[in-house]
VMD Tcl script that draws the C-alpha trace (Angstrom):
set ca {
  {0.00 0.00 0.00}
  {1.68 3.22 -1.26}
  {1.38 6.23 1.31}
  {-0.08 9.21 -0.43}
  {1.52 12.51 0.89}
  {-0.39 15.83 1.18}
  {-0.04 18.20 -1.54}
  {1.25 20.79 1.33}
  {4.02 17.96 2.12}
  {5.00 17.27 -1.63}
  {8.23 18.53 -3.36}
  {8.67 21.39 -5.75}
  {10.00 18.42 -8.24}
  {6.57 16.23 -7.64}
  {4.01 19.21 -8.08}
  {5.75 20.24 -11.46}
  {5.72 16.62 -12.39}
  {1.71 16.57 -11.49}
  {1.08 19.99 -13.04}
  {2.89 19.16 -16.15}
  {0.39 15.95 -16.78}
  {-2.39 18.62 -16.24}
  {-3.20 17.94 -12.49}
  {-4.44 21.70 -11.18}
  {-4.67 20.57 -7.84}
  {-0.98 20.63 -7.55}
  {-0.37 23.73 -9.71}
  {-2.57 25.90 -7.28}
  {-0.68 24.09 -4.49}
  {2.81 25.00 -6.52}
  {1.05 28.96 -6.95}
  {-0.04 29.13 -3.65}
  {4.07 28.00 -2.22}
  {5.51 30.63 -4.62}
  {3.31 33.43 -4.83}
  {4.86 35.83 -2.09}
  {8.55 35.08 -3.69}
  {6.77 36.47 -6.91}
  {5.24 39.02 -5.16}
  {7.56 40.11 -3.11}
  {10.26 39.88 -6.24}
  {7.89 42.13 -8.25}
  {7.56 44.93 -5.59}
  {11.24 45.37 -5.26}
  {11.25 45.55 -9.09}
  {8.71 48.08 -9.36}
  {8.31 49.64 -5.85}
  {4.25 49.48 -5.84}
  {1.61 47.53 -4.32}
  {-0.76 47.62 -7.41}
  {1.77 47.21 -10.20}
  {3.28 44.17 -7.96}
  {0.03 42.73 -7.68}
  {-0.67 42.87 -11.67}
  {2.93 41.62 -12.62}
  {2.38 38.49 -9.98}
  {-0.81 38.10 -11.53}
  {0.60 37.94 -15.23}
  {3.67 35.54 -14.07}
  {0.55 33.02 -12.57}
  {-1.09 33.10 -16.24}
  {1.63 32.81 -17.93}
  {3.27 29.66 -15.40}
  {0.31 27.95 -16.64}
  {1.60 28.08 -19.97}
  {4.67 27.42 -19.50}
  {4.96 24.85 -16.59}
  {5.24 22.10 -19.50}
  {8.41 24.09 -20.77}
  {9.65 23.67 -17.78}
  {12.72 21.29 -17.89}
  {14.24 21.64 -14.42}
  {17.71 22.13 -14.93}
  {18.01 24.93 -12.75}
  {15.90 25.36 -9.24}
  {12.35 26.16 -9.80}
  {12.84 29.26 -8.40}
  {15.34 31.08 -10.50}
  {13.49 30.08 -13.37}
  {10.36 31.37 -11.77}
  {12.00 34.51 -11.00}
  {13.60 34.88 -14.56}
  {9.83 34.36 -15.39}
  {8.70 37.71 -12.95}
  {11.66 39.49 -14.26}
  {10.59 39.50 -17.85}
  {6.81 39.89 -16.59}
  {7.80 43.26 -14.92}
  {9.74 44.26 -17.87}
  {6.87 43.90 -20.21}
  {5.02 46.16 -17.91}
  {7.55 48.46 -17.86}
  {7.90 48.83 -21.45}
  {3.72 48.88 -21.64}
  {3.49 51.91 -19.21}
  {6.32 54.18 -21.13}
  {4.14 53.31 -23.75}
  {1.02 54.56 -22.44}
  {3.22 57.17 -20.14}
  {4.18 58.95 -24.03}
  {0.33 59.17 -24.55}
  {-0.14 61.42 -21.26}
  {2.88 63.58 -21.52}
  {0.53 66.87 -21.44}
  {-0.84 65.55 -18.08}
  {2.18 65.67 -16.60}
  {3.91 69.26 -18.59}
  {0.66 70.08 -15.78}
  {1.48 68.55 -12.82}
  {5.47 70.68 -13.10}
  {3.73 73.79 -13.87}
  {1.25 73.42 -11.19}
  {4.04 72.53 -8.56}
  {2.61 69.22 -7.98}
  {5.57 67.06 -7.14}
  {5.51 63.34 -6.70}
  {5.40 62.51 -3.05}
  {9.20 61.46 -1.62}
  {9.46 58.19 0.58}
  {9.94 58.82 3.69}
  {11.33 55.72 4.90}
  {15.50 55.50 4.50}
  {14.92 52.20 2.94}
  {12.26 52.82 0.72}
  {14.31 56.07 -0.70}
  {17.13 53.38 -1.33}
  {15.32 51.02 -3.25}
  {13.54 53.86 -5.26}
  {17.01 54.94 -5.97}
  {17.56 51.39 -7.02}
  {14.70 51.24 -9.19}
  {16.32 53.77 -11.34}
  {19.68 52.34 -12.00}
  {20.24 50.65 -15.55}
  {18.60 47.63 -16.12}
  {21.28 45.26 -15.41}
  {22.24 46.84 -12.86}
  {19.56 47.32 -10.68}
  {18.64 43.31 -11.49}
  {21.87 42.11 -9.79}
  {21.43 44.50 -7.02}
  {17.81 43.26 -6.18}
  {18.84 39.35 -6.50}
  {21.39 39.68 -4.30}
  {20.46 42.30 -1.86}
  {16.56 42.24 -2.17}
  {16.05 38.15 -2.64}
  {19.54 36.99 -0.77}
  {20.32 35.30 -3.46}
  {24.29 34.62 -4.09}
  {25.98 35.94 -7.45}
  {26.02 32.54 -8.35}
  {21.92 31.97 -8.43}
  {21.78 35.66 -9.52}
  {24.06 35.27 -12.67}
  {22.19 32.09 -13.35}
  {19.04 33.58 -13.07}
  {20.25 37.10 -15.77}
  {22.02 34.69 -18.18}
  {25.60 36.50 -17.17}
  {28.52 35.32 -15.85}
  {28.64 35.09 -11.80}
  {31.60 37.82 -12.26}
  {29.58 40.24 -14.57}
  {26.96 39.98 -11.63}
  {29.95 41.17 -9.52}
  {30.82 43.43 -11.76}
  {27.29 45.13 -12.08}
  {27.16 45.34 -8.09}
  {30.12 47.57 -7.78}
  {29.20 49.93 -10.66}
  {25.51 49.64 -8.82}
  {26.89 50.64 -5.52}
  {29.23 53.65 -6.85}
  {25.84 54.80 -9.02}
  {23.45 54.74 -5.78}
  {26.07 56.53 -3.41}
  {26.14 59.22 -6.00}
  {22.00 58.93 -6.16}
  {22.04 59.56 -2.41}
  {24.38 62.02 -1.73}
  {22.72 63.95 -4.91}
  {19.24 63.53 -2.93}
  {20.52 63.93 0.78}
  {19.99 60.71 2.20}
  {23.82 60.04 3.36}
}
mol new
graphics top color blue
foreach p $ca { graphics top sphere $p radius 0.5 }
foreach p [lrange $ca 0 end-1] q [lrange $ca 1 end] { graphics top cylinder $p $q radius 0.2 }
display resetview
């Protein structure tokens, strides 16, 4: 008699398998694990609540499209990651987009002296400064700093070299020290 384990109890390796044959029981267990990593990846990408919540959204559609293509080579969760990185990037690219379509709006908001609201948390002002480094840059710093992740996992999960993730650190740390000091926060 085989002993049949909870879905909360099974591996990352058996709920792909079961998802991958088409069983949704395990994919919305396999959601359900990962969704804060996504979320949680997503805010630090884009620094918002909403935007995070619509880029973890997309990633869930499109893992159930691509959870066949899913080969396992790599851990489930720098694939999954890669996955929320290109998701936020779309969105990205989609909102300069429709941001070009409202430049009047916001020719307004200068001359009417209404100014975007500053953080006032320390950290948040750091990872909004993050959020505008190059995109390369501020990838490597929010794998490594933001997810823990070592430059190892981090290169694996940007398709570079673990020393071109090192390499993108340092020019991201001289680039935010300058972004501070510029906006008074050191």
């Amino acid at each position: 008699m085989a002993l049949m384990l909870d879905e909360s109890e099974a591996s990352d390796a058996e709920l792909i398998g079961r998802a991958k044959g088409g069983d949704r029981g395990a994919f919305g267990t396999l959601l359900e694990r990962h969704y804060d990593f996504v979320y949680r990846a997503a805010y630090r990408w884009c620094g918002k609540k909403a935007d995070a919540e619509d880029i973890a959204q997309e990633v869930c559609v499109r893992l159930g499209r691509a959870i066949r293509d899913y080969r396992g080579n790599g851990a489930f969760t720098t694939w999954l990651y890669t996955m929320t990185l290109n998701a936020a990037r779309d969105m990205m690219r989609k909102t300069v987009r429709e941001t070009t379509k409202t430049e009047a709006y916001g020719a307004y908001e200068r001359i009417s002296g209404e100014a975007p609201v500053e953080p006032e948390d320390p950290a948040e002002a750091l990872w909004a400064a993050v959020r505008m480094l190059p995109d390369k840059q501020r990838d490597a710093v929010l794998l490594v700093y933001g997810e823990g992740l070592s430059h190892a996992a981090a290169a694996e999960a940007m398709g570079i070299s673990e020393t071109t993730v090192s390499w993108h650190i340092h020019e991201a740390k001289k680039r935010l020290k300058t972004l501070m000091l510029s906006a008074g926060e050191v």
